[in-house]
Each structure stands twice: as structure tokens, then as C-alpha cells.
N, CA, C and O of each residue as an XYZ file, in Angstrom:
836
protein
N       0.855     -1.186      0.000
C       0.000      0.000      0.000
C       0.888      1.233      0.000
O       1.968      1.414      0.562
N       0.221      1.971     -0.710
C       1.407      3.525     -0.925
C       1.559      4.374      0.043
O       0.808      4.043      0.961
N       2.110      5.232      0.277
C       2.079      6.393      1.457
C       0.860      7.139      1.725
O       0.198      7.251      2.757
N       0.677      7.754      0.245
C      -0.614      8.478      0.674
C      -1.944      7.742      0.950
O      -3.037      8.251      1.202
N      -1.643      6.537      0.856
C      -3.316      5.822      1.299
C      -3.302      5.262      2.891
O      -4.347      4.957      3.466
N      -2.025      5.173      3.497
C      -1.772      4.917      4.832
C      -2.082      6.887      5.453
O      -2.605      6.873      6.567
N      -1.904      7.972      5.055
C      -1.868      8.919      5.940
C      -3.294      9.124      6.309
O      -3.577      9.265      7.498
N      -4.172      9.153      5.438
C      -5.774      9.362      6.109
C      -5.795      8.854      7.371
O      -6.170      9.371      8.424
N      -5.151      7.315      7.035
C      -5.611      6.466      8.360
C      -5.553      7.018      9.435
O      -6.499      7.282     10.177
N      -3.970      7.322      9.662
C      -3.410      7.923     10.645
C      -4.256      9.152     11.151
O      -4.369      9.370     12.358
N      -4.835      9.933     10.217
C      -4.964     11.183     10.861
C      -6.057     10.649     11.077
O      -6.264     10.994     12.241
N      -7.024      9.962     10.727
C      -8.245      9.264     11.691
C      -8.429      9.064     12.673
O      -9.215      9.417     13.552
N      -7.128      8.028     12.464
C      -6.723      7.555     14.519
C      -6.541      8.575     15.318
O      -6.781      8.569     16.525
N      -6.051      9.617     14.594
C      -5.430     10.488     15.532
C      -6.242     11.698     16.540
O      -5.999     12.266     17.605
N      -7.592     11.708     15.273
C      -8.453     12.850     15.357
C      -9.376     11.830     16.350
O     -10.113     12.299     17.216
N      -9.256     10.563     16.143
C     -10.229      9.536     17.359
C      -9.996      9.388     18.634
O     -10.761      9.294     19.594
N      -7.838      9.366     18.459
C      -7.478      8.972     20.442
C      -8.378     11.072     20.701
O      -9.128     11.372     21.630
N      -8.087     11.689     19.978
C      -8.241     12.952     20.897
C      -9.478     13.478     20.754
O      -9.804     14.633     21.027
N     -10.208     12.559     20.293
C     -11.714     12.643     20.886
C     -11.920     12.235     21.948
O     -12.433     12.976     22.787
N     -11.606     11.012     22.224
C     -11.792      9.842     23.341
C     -10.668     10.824     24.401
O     -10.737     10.682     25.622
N     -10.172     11.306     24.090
C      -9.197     11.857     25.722
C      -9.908     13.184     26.102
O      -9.792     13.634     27.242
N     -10.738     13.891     25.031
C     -11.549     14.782     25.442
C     -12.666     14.610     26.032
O     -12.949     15.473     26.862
N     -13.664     13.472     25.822
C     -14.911     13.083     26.272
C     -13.802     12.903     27.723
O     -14.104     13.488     28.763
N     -12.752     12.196     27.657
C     -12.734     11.246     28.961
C     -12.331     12.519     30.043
O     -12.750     12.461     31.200
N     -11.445     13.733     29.560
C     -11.459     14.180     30.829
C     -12.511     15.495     31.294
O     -12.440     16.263     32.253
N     -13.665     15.370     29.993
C     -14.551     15.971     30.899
C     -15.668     15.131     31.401
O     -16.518     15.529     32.198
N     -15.623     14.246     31.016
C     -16.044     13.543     32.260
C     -15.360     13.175     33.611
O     -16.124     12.761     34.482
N     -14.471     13.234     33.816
C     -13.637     13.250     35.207
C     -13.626     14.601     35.594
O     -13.130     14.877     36.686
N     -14.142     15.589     34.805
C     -13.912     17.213     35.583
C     -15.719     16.779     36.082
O     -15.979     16.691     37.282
N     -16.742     16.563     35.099
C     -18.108     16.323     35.855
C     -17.970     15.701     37.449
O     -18.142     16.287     38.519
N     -17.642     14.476     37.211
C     -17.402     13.429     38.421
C     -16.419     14.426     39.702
O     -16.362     14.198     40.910
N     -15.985     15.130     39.212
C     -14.793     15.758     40.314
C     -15.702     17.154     40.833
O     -15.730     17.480     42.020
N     -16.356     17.832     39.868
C     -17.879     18.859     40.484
C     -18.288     18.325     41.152
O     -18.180     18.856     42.257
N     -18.989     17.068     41.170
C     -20.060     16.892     41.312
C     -19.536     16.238     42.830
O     -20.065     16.727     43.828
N     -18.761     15.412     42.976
C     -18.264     15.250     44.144
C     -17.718     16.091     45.525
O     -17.700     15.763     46.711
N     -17.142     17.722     44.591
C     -16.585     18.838     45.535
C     -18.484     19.188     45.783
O     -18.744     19.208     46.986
N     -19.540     19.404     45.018
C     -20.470     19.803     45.323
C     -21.062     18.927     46.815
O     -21.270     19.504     47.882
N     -21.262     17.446     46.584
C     -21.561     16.750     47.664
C     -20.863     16.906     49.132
O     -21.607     16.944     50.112
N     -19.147     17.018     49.339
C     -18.885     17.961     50.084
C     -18.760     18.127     50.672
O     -18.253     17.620     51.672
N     -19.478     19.637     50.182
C     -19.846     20.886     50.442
C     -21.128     20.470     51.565
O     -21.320     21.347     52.408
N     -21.648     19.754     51.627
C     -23.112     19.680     52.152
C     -22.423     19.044     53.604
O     -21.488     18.256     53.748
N     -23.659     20.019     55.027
C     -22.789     19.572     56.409
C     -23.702     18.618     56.908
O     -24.912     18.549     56.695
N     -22.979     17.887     57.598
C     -23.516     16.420     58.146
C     -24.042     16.774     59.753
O     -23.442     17.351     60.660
N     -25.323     16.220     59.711
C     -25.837     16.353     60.892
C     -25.608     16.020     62.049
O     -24.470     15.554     61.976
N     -25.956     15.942     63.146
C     -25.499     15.388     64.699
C     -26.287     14.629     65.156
O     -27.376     15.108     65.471
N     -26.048     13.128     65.376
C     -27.187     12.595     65.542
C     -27.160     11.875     66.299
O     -27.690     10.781     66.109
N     -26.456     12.217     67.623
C     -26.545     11.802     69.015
C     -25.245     11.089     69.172
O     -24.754     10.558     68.176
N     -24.616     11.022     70.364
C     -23.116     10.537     70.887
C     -23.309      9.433     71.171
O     -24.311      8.976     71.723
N     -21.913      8.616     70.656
C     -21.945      7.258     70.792
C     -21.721      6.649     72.249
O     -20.602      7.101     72.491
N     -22.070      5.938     73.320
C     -21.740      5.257     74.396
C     -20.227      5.004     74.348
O     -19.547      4.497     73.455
N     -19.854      5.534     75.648
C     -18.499      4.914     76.318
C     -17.974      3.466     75.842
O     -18.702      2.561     75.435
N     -16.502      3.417     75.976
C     -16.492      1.399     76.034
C     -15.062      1.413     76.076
O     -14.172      2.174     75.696
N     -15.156      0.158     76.754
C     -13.543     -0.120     77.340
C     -13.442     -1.651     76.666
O     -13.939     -2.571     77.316
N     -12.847     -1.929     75.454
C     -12.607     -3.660     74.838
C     -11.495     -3.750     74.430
O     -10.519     -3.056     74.716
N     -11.582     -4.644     73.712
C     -10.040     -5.645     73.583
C     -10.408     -5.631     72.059
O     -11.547     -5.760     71.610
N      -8.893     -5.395     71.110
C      -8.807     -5.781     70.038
C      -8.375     -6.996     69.444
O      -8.301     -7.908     70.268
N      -8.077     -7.295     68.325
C      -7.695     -8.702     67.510
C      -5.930     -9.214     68.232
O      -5.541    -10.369     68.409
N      -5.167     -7.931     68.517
C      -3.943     -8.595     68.826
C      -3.995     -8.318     70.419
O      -2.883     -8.093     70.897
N      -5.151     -8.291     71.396
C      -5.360     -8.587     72.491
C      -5.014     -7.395     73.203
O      -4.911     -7.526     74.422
N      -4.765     -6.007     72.604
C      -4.867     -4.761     73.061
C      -5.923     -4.545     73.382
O      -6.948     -5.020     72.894
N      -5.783     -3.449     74.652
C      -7.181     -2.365     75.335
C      -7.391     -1.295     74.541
O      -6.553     -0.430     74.287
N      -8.584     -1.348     74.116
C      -8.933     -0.026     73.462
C     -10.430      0.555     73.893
O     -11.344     -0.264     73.988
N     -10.612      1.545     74.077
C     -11.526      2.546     74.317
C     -11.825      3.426     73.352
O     -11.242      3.685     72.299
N     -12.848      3.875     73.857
C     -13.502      5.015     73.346
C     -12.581      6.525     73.087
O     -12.672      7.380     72.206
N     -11.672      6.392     74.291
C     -10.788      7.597     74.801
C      -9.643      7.532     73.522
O      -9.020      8.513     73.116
N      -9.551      6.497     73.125
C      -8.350      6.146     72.183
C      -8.893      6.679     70.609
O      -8.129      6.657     69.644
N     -10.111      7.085     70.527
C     -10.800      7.640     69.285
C     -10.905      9.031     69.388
O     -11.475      9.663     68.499
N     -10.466      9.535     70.279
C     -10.525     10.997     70.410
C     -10.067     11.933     69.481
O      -8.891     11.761     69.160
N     -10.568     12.756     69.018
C     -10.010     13.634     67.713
C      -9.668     12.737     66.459
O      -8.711     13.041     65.748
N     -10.451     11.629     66.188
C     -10.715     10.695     65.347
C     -11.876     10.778     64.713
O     -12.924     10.944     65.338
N     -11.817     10.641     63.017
C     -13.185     10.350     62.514
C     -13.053      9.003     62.812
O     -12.120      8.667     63.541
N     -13.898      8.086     62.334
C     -14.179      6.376     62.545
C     -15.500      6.090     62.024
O     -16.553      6.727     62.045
N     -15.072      4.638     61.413
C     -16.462      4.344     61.101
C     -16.796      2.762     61.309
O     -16.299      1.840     60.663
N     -17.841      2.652     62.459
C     -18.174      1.206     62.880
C     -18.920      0.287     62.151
O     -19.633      0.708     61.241
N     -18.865     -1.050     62.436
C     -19.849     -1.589     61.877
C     -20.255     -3.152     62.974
O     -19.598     -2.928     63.991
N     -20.688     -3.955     63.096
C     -21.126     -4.773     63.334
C     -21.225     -5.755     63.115
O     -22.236     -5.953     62.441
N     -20.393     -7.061     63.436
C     -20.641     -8.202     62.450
C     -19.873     -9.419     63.533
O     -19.255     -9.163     64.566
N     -20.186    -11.069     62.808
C     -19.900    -11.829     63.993
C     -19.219    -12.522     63.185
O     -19.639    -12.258     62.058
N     -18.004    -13.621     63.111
C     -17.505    -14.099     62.365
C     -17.823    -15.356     61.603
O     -17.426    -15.679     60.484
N     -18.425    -15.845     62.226
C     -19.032    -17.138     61.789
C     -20.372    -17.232     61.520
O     -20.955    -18.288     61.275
N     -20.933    -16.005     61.565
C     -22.475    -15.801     60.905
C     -22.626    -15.817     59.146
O     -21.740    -15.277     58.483
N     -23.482    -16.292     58.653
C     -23.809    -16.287     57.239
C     -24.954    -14.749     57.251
O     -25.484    -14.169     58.198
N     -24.994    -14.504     55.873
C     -25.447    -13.072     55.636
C     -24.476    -11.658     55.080
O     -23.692    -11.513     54.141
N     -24.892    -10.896     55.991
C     -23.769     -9.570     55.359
C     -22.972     -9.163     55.669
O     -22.445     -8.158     55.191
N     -22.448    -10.066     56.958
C     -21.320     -9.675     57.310
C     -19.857    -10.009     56.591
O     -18.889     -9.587     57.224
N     -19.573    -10.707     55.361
C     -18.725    -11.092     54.345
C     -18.709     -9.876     53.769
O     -17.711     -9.160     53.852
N     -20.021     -9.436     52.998
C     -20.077     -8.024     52.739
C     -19.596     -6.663     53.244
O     -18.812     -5.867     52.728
N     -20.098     -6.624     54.089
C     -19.782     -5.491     55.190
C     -18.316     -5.371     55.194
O     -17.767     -4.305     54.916
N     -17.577     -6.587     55.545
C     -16.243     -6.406     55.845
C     -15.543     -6.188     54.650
O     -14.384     -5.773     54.665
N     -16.226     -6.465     53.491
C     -15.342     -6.256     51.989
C     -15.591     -5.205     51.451
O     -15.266     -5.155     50.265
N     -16.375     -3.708     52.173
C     -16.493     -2.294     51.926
C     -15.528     -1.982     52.857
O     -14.611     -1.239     52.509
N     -15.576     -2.473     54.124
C     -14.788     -1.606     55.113
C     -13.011     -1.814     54.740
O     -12.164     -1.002     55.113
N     -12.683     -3.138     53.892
C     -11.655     -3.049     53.540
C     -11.377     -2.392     52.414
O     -10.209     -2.199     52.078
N     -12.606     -1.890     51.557
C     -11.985     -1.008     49.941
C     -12.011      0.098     50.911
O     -10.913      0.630     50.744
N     -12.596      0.712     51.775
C     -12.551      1.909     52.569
C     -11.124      2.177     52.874
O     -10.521      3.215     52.602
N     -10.412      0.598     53.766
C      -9.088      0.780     54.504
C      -8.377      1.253     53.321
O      -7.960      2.410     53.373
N      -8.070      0.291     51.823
C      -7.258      0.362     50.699
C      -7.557      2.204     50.526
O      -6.471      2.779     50.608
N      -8.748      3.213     50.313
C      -8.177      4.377     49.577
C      -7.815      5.255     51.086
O      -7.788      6.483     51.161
N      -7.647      4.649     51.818
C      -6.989      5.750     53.072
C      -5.832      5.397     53.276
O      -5.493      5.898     54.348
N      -4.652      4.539     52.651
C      -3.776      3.790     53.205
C      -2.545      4.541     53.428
O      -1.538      4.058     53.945
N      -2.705      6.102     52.894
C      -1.562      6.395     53.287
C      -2.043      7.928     54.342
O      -1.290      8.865     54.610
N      -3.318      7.786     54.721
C      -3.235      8.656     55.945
C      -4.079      7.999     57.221
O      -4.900      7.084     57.292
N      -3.356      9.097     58.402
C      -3.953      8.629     59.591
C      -5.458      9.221     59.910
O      -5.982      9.049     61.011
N      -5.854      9.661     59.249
C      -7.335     10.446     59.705
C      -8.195      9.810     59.945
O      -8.914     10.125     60.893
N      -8.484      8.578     59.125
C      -9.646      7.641     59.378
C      -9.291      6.860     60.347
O      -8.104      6.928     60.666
N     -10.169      5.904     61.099
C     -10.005      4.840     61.510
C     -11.372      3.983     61.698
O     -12.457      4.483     61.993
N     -11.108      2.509     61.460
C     -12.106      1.621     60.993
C     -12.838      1.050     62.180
O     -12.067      0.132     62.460
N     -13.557      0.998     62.834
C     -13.775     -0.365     63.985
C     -14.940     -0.917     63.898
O     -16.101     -0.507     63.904
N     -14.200     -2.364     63.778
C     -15.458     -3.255     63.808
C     -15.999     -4.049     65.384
O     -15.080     -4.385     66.131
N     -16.843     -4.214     65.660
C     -17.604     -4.476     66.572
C     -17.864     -6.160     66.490
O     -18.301     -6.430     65.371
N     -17.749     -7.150     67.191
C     -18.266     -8.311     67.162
C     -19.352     -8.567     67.829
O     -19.175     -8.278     69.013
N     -20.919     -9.181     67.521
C     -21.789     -8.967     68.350
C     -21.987    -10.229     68.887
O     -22.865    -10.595     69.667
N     -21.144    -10.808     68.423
C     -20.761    -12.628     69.344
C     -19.241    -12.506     70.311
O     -18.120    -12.886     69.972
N     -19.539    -12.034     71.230
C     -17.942    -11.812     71.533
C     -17.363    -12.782     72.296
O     -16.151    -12.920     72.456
N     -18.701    -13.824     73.029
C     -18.151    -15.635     73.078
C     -17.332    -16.488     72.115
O     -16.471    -17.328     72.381
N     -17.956    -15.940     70.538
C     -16.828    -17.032     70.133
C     -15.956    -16.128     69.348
O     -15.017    -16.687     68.780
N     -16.075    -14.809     69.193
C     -14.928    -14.167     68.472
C     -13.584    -13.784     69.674
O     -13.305    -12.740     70.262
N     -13.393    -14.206     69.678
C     -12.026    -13.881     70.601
C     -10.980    -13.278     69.787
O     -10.838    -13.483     68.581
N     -10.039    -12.297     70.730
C      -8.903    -11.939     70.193
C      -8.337    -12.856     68.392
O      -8.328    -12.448     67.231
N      -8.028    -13.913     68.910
C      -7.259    -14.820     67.983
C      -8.467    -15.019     67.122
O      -8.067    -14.805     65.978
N      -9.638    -15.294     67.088
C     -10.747    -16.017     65.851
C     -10.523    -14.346     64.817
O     -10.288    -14.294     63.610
N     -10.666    -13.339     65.625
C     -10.970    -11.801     64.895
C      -9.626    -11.431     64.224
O      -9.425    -10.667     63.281
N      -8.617    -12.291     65.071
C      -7.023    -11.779     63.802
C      -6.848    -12.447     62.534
O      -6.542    -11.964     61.444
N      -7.150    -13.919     62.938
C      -7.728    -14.324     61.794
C      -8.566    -13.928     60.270
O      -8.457    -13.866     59.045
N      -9.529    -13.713     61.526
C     -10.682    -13.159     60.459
C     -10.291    -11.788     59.608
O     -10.706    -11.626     58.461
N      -9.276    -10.616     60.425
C      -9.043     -9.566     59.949
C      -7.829     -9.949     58.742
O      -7.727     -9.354     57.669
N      -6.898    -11.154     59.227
C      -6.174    -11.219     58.015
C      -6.558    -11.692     56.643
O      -5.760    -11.689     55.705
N      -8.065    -12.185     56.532
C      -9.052    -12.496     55.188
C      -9.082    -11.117     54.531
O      -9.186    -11.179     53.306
N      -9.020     -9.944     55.023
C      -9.400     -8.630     54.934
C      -7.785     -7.953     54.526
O      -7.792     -6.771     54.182
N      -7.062     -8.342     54.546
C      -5.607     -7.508     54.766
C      -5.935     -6.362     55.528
O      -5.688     -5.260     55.038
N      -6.476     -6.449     56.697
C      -6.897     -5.243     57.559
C      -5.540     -4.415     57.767
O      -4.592     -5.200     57.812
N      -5.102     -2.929     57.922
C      -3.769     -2.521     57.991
C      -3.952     -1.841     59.626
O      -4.880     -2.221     60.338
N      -3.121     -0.981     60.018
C      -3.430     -0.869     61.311
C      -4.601      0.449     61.734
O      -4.961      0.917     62.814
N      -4.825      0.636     60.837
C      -6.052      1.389     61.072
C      -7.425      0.878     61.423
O      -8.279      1.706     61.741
N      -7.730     -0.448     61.396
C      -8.811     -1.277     61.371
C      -8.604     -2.006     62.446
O      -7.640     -2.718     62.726
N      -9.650     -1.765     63.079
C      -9.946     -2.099     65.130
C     -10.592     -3.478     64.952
O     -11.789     -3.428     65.238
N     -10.342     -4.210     64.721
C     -11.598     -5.837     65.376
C     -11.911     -5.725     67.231
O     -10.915     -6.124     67.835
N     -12.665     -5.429     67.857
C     -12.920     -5.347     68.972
C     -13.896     -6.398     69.660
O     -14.947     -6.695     69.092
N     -13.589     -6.898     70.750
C     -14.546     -7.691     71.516
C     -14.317     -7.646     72.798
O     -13.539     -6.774     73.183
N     -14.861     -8.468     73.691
C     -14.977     -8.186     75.315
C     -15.950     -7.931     75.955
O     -16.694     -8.867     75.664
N     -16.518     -7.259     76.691
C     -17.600     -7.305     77.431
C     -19.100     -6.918     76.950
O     -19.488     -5.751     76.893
N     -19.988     -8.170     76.572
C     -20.691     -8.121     75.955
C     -22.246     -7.036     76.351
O     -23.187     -6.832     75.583
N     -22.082     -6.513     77.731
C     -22.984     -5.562     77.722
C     -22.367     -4.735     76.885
O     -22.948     -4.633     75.804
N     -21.078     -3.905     77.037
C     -20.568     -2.719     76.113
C     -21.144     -2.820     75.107
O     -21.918     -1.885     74.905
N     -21.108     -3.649     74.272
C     -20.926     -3.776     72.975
C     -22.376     -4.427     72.551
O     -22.613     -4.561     71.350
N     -23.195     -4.768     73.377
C     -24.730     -4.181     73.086
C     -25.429     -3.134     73.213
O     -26.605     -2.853     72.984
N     -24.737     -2.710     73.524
C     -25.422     -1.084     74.160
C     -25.307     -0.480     73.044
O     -26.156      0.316     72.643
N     -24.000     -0.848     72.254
C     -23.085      0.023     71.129
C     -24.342     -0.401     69.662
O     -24.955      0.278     68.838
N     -24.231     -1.879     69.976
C     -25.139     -2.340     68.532
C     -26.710     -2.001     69.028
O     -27.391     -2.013     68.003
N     -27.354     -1.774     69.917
C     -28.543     -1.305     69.714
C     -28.775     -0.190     69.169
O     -29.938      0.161     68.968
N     -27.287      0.900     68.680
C     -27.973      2.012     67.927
C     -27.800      1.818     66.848
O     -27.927      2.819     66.144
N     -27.475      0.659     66.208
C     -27.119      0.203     64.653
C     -28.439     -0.244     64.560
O     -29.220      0.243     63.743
N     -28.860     -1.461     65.619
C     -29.769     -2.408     65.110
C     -30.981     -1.379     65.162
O     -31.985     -1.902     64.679
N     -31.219      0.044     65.639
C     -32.826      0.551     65.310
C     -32.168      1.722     64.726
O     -32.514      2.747     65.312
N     -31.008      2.001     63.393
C     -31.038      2.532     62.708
C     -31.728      3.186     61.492
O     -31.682      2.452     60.505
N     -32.335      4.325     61.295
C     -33.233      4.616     60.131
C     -32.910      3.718     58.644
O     -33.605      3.769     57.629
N     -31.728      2.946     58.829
C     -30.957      2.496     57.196
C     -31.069      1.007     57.624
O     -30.542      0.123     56.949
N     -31.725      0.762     58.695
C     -31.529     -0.721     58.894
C     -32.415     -1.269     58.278
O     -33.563     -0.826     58.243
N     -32.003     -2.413     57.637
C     -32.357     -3.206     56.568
C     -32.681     -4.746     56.661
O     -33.576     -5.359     56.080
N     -31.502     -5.326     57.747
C     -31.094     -6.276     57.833
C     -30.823     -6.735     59.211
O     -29.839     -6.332     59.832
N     -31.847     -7.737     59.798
C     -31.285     -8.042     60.932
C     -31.471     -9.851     61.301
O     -32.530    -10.402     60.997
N     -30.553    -10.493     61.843
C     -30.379    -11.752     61.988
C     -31.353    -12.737     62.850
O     -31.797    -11.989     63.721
N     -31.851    -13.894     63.030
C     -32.702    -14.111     63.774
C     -32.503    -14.338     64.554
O     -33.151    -14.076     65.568
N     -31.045    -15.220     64.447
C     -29.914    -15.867     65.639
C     -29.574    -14.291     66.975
O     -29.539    -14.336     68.205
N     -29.395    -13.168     66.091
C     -29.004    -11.988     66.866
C     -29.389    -11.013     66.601
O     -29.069    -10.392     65.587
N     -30.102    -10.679     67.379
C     -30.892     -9.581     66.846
C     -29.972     -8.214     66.610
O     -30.436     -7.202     66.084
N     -28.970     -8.301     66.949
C     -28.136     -7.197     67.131
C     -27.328     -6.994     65.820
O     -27.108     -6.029     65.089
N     -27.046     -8.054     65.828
C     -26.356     -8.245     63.758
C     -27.419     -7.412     62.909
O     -28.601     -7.629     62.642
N     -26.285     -6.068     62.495
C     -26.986     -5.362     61.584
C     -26.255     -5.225     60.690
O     -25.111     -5.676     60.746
N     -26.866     -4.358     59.294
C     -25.938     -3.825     58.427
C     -25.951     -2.477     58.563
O     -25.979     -1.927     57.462
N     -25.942     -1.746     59.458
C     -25.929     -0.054     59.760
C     -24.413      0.247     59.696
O     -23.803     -0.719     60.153
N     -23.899      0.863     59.447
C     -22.968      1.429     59.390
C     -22.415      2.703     60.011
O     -22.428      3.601     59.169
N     -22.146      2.926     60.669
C     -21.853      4.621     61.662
C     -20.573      5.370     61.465
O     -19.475      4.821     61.361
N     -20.774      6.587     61.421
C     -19.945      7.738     60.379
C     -19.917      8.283     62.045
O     -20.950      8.341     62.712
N     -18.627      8.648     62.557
C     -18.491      9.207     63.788
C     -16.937     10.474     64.157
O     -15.712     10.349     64.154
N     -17.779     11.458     64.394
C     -16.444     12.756     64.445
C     -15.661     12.458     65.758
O     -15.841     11.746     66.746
N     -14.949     13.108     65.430
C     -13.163     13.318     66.577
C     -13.944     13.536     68.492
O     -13.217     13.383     69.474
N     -15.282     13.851     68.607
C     -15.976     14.576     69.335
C     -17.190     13.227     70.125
O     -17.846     13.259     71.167
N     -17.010     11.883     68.764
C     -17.653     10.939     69.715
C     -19.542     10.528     69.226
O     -20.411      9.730     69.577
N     -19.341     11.905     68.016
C     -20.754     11.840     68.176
C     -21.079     11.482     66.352
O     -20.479     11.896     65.361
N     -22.164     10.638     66.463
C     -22.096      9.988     65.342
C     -23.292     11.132     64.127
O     -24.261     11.817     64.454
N     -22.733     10.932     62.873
C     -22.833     12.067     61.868
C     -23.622     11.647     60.692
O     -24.265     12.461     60.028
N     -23.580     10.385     60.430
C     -24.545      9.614     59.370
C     -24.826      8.450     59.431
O     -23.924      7.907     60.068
N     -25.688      7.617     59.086
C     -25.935      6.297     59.098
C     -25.964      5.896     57.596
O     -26.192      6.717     56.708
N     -25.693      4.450     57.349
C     -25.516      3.876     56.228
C     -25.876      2.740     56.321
O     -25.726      2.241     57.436
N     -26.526      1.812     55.160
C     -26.298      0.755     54.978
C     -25.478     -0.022     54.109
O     -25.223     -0.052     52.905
N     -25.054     -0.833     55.465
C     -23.171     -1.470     55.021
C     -23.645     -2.658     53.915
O     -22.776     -3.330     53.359
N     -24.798     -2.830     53.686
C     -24.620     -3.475     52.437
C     -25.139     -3.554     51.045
O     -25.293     -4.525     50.305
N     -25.369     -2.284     50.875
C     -25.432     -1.705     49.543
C     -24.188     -1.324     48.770
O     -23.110     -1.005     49.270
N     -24.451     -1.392     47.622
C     -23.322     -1.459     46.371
C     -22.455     -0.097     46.722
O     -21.234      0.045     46.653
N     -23.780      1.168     47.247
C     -22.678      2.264     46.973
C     -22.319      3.053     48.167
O     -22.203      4.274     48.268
N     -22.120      1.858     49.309
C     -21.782      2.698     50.438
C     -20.614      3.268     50.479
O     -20.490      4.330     51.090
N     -19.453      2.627     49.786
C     -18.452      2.768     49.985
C     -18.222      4.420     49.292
O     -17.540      5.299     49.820
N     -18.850      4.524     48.218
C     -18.501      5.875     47.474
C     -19.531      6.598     48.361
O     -18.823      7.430     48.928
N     -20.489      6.730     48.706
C     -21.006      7.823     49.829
C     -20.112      8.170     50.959
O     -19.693      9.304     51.194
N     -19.860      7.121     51.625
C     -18.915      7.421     53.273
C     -17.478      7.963     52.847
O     -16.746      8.430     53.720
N     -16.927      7.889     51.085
C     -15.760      8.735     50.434
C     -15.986      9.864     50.731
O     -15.145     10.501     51.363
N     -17.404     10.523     50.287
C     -17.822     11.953     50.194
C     -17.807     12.193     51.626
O     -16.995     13.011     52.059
N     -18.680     11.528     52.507
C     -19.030     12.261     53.492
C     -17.473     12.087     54.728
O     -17.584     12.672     55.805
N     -16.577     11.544     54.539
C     -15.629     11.560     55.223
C     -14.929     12.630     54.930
O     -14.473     13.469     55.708
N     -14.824     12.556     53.311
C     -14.085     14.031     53.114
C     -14.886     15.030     53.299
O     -14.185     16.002     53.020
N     -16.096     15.475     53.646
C     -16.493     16.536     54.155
C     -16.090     16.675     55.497
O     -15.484     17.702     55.803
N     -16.367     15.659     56.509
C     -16.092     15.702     57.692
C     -14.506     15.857     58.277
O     -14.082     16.336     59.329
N     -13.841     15.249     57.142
C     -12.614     15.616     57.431
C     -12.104     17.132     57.053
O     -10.966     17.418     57.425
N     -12.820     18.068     56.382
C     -12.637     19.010     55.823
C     -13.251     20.473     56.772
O     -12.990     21.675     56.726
N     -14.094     19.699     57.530
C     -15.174     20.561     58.774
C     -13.910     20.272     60.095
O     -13.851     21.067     61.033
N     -13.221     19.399     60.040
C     -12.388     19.082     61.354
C     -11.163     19.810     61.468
O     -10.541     20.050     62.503
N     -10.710     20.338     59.566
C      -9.645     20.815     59.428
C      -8.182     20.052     59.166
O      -7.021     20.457     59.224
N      -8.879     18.542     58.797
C      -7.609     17.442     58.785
C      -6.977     17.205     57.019
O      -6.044     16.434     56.795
């Protein structure tokens, strides 16, 4: 084939990649509005979370006191239960993956079986997750930590609750540096994970972090 019947081509292709790189980055300037717009919008106060003194996966004390000037976001789940708690824990880990290189967030999960999740069953369980050290597995004294899941389990987003436990929810809790919790979610919908993006970076943006 001759020269001049190969150059059209080219300038075809050429006039095509820089179509396709134009659609593509205004659509990433839309998606990037539309996200600074969301924000922008302030998150409500919707009552302070209960005190608690428990034990994590590598058999550390952790408290409430240890979340101080912390965003965090809880959830609820037992290890050996069938349902959403497989789920749940596979948002809270795409959550851990886009924070991995700051300290602002922190993750904690709640066991609402804390008979058979022990220290060692929950390190386990957290290494299914590549949990990094931002992500709390907590258990121990099972009043605490009902007190904690009764404001999941009569959450406005609650969806889902177990028969075995009534406390096994899929609520999800969005909580400021201050203790007091800011949104509710349900941990097992497709798009929690990109909502609690937005609303963390607002909250992190209201905290000044």
C-alpha cells in the first residue's frame, strides 16, 4: 500500500485517540464537580456514641478515649455468621485500601458474638481482609458492645437483621473526633463505599484534617 493511502488512516486515529481523551477528561472534571459539590453539604449530629472499654484482635485495650479527635467508622458483624457480614467487611476493607496512606480515618469493627470471636478467631478473620493498622476488630464485654449495637440495630438504614441476633446489623456509623455519630448507612449496599468517600471528606474538611 502507498504512502498516501496509509496517511488518512493515521490522521483518523489520531483525530479519534483525541476525541476519546476529550470526552474522557470531561467527564472526570463532571465526576470531580459533582463530588466537591456533595462535600460541600454539612452532616448532621445525631446523638453521641456510648463509652467502652474492649479488647482488640492482637489482644490490646482499646476505648472510646483512644478515638478521640478521630473520625471512625463502625460496623457490626460476627464471624461465623452467614449473611452480610462477608459483605460489610469487603467495603470496610476497599474503605481501609483508599486511606492507606493517611492517619485520619479509623475503621472499627464491633463483634456482636464476643463468646466465640475472641482476640485470635478476629485476627484471623481480619487477616481475610488484609486489615492494615487502622482497622480495630474489637470484643470483650458483651454488655458494652450491646449497648453500642442497639444504635445500629434501630437505625433509620436498617435493613437487615439476623434471627440468631438480633443485634447483627448492616448499619454502618460515620463518627467525628468529638464521639458523636454524623450519618448512618447501609453497610450493604453497592454504593456505600462511594457515599462514606464523600461524606468523610467533608467531615474531614469541617475538622480541618
Amino acid at each position: 500500500m502507498s504512502r498516501s493511502k496509509r496517511t488518512p488512516d493515521r490522521k483518523v486515529f489520531a483525530m479519534l485517540a483525541f476525541a476519546t481523551a476529550t470526552i474522557a477528561i470531561l467527564l472526570a472534571y463532571k465526576s470531580w464537580k459533582g463530588a466537591e459539590t456533595r462535600t460541600a453539604v454539612a452532616l448532621q449530629r445525631l446523638g453521641r456514641v456510648p463509652d467502652f472499654s474492649l479488647t482488640d484482635q492482637n489482644g490490646h485495650p482499646i476505648g472510646s478515649g483512644d478515638l478521640k479527635g478521630k473520625v471512625w467508622v463502625a460496623d457490626f458483624i460476627c464471624t461465623r455468621c452467614a449473611g452480610p457480614s462477608p459483605t460489610m467487611s469487603s467495603h470496610f476493607a476497599e474503605l481501609d485500601r483508599n486511606f492507606d496512606r493517611s492517619e485520619s480515618l479509623k475503621l472499627v469493627t464491633f463483634t456482636v458474638e464476643p463468646g466465640y470471636d475472641t482476640p485470635g478467631v478476629l485476627k484471623r478473620y481480619a487477616q481475610q481482609y488484609e486489615a492494615s493498622g487502622r482497622w480495630s476488630f474489637l470484643t470483650g464485654d458483651k454488655n458494652q458492645i450491646d449497648n453500642f449495637a442497639k444504635i445500629g440495630s434501630s437505625a433509620p438504614t436498617q435493613v437487615s437483621r439476623s434471627e440468631s441476633n438480633p443485634l447483627q446489623t448492616t448499619t454502618f456509623l460515620l463518627v467525628d473526633g468529638d464521639g458523636v455519630i454524623r450519618s448512618y448507612y447501609d453497610g450493604s449496599s453497592p454504593e456505600v463505599v462511594q457515599r462514606l468517600l464523600t461524606d468523610i471528606g467533608s467531615l474531614l474538611r469541617e475538622t480541618g484534617k
